[in-house]
N, C-alpha and C positions, 0 to 999 in steps of 0.2 A: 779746288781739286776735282779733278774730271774722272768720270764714273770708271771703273773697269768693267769690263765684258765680261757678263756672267760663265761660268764653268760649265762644260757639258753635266748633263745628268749618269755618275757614274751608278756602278750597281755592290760594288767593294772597295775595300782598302786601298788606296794607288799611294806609289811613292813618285813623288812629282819631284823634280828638276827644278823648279822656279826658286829663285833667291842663292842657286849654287854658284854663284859666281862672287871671289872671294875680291876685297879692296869696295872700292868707290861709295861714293856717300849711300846713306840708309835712307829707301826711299819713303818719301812721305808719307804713303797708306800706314806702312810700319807703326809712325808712330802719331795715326789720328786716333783719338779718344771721346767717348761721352763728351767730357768735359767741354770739346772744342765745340759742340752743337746745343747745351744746356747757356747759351750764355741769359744774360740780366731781364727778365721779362716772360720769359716761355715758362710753360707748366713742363716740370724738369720729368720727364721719360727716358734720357737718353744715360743717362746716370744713375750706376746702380747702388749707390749711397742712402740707407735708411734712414729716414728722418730729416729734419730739416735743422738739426742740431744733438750735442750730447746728451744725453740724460743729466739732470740737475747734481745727481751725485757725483758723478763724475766729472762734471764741471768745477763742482765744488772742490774735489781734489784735485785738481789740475792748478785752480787759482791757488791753495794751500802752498803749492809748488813755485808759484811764483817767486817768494823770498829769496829762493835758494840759487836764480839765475845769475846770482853775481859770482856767482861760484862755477867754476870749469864741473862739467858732468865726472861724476868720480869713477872708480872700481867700484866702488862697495853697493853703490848705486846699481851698476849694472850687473853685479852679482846675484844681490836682489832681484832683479827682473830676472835675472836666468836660472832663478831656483824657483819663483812663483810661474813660469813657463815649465819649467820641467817637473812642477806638482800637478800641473795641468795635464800631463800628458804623462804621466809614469815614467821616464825619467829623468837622467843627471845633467845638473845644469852646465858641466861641459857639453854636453849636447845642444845646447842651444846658441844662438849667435842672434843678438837682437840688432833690428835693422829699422833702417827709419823708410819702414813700406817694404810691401815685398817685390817691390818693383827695385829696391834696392838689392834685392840679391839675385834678380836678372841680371841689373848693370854688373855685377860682380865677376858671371857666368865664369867669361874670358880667362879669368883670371885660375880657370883649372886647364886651361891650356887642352882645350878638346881639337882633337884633328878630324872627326866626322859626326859633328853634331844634327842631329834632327829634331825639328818640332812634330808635333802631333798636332793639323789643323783640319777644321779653323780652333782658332783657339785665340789665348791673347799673345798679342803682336812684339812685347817690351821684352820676351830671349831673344826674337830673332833680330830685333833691333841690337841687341848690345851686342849679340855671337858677330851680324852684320856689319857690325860698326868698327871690329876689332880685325876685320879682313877674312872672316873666317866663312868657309862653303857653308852655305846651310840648307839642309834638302828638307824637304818635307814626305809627313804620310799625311796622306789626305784620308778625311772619314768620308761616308758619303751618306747623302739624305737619304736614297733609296733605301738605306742599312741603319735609318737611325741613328745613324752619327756614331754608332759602337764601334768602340777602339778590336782591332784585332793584333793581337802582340807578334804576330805572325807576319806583317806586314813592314812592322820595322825592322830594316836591315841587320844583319848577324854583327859588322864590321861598326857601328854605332858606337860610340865612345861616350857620347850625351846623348841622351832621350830626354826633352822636356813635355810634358801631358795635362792638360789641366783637368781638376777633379772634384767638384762638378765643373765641367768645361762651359769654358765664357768665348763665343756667343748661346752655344747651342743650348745649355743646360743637362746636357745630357749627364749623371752620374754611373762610370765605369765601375765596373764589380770590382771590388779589389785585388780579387786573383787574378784578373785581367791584368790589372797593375802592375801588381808584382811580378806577373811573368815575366815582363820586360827589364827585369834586374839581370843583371851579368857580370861575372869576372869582368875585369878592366873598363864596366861603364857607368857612368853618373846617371842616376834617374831622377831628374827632378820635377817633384810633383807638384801642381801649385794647388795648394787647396785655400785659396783665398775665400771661397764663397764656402767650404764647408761648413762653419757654424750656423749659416743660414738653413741650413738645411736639419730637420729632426734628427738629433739623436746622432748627427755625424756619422751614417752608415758609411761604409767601404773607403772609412779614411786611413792612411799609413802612419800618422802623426805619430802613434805611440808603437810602432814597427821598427827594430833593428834588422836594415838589409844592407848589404854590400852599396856602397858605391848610393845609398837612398840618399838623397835631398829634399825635403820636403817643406813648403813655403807657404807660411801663414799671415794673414793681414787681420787688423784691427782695425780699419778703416770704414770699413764697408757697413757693418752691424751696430758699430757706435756713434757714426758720424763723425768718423776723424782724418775725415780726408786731407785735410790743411795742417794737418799736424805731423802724419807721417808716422805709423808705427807697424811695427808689423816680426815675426824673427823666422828664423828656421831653424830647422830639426836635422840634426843628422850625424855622424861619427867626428868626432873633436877635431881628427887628423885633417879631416875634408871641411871642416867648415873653418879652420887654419889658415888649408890654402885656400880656400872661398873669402878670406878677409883679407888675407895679404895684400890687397893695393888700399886697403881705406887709411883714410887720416885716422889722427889721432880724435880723440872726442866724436865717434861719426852719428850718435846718437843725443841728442840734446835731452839735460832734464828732463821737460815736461817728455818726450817717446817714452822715456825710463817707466816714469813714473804713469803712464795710459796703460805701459806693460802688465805693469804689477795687478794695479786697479783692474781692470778686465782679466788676469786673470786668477781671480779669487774668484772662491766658492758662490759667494753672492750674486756677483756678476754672471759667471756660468749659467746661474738657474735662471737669471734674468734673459741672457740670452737664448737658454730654450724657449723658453714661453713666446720672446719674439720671433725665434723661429715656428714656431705651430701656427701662430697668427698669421706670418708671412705665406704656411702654406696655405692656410686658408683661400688667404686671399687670392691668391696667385690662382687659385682654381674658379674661383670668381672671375677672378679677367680674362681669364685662357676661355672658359664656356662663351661668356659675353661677346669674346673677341670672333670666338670661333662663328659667331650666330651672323658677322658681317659678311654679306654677300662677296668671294672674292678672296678671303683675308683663309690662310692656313695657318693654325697654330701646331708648331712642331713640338714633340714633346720631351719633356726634361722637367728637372725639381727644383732648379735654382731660384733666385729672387731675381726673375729676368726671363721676359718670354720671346724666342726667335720666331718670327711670321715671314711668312713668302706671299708676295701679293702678285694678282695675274700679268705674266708676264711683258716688259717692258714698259712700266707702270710705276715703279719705285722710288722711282728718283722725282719724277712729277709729284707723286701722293706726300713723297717725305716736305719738298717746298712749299704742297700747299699746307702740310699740317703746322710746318715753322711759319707762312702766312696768317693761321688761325692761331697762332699763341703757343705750339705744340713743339717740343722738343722731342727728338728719336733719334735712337743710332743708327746709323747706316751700316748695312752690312758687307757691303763690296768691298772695306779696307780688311776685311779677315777673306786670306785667302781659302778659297774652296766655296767661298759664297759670291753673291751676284749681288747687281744693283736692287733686286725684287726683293732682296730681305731685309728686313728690320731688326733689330734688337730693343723692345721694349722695356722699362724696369716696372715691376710687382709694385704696386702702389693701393692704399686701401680704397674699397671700394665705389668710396663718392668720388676720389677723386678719377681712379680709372675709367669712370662713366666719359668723364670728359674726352677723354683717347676714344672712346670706344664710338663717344657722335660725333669727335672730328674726323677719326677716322672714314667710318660710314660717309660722313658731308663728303671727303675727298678722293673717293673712288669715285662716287656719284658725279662729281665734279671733273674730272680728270677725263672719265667716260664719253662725258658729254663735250 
């Protein structure tokens, strides 16, 4: 995949043209991921996935759950998980609609039959792949570095029928106020918020999860904080009627036992408190690497609270720096497949401190290297 040319340096919100063109295949940046650069041997950066496995307890329920695979996933099953989700969040479990990943209710998007959807980027790339993939225009608001990457609800068109936004947004990190958010609700439009990474984040400031607004969709993952990327779970939030037409194309069974059952487990009371704690940890550290990082000659660390740090490295240098750090054992994300970013950025993932040392000398090695 060959790099794109980096974006001029804007100073505000722009609504950019690219990707409005409706039909023909979804183009590749769309749908490159971490995943495709952490492969078998690298010290995994590029992947924002905590841990290197579940927690034992969890594990342990999960296997408990194995017996019951001979058996089609039920209702009562899934019932269950959509009243221990809507305990989690104050309220009813028609309000929820459990999904296997939240990247399962991007592919869904289509299926509200939007006529002027936009994304909010850079962000992540899996709506406008499915909006794309379904023939449909899709414009963008661009954020812009010079502004911090701050959402301005000003910026998205009045005529929007979908607004999708991500919160804390992936690549940047950046965490949107919520009134910001919300302002972006309308008569006759969908907002859908991806807050994949909010648990990650203390205390879940400026989330909508437990928000009733018009036309709100709101998307949660469990993947990212439990290490269940290979499994698949994830639901959303939102008015019964809309998340209705939000399921209308899925199969039957479209959530298998063991997602049901990650559902439930993560989110009880125990879990929750579990995953603050690793959230406080994760800031910790995340400010550990962000200083560390920032001390490399060259290296800008942008700022944001996610578990994941966006860096811009001196210009036309990015794509050299990113091969020789996969030369050195080093996996990173590339930032040029989210539109609004350039070859010079990176996406880092928040990794505890002995092991971000390692990023932080190969890094260093390969400016130095590239330089010369």
């Amino acid at each position: 995949m060959e790099d794109v040319a980096e974006p001029p340096e804007e100073s505000k919100t722009t609504v950019s043209g690219r990707g409005a063109v409706a039909g023909g295949p979804v183009p590749a940046t769309l749908r490159h991921h971490g995943d495709a650069e952490a492969t078998p041997g690298l010290v995994d950066f590029a992947v924002n996935v905590q841990g290197e496995a579940p927690p034992a307890w969890l594990r342990a329920r999960l296997a408990a759950a194995l017996d019951d695979l001979a058996r089609y996933p039920s209702a009562e099953h899934d019932r269950r998980a959509r009243a221990a989700v809507a305990r989690r969040h104050g309220r009813e479990p028609e309000e929820v609609l459990v999904l296997a990943g939240s990247a399962e209710g991007f592919a869904l998007l289509p299926a509200l039959r939007p006529r002027r959807p936009v994304v909010v980027h850079p962000g992540f790339t899996e709506p406008e792949a499915a909006l794309h993939g379904a023939g449909l225009p899709v414009g963008h608001v661009l954020t812009a570095e010079a502004d911090g990457h701050r959402l301005d609800p000003a910026a998205v068109p009045e005529d929007a029928d979908l607004v999708v936004v991500g919160n804390p947004t992936n690549p940047t990190g950046v965490l949107h106020p919520a009134a910001d958010v919300r302002a972006l609700a309308r008569p006759g439009r969908v907002l859908v918020v991806d807050e994949a990474f909010a648990d990650a984040v203390p205390g879940e400031p400026e989330s909508l999860a437990g928000e009733r607004l018009p036309g709100l969709l709101v998307m949660r993952s469990l993947t990212k904080t439990w290490a269940l990327a290979g499994l698949r779970a994830g639901y959303a939030l939102g008015d019964p009627a809309l998340l209705a037409r939000l399921a209308a194309p899925r199969p039957h069974w479209p959530v298998g036992t063991l997602g049901l059952e990650a559902v439930i487990a993560c989110s009880e009371p125990a879990a929750l408190a579990e995953a603050q704690r690793a959230a406080g940890e994760l800031a910790e550290h995340r400010r550990v690497q962000a200083a560390a990082l920032a001390e490399v000659p060259g290296v800008e660390v942008l700022p944001g609270v996610a578990p994941y740090l966006l860096l811009r490295l001196p210009a036309g240098r990015g794509a050299e720096v990113r091969e020789q750090l996969r030369h050195n054992g080093i996996a990173v994300r590339r930032g040029d497949t989210f539109p609004g970013l350039g070859p010079d950025h990176l996406r880092v993932a928040v990794r505890a401190p002995g092991r971000a040392a390692l990023l932080v000398e190969a890094l260093a090695a390969a400016l130095v290297g590239v330089a010369a």
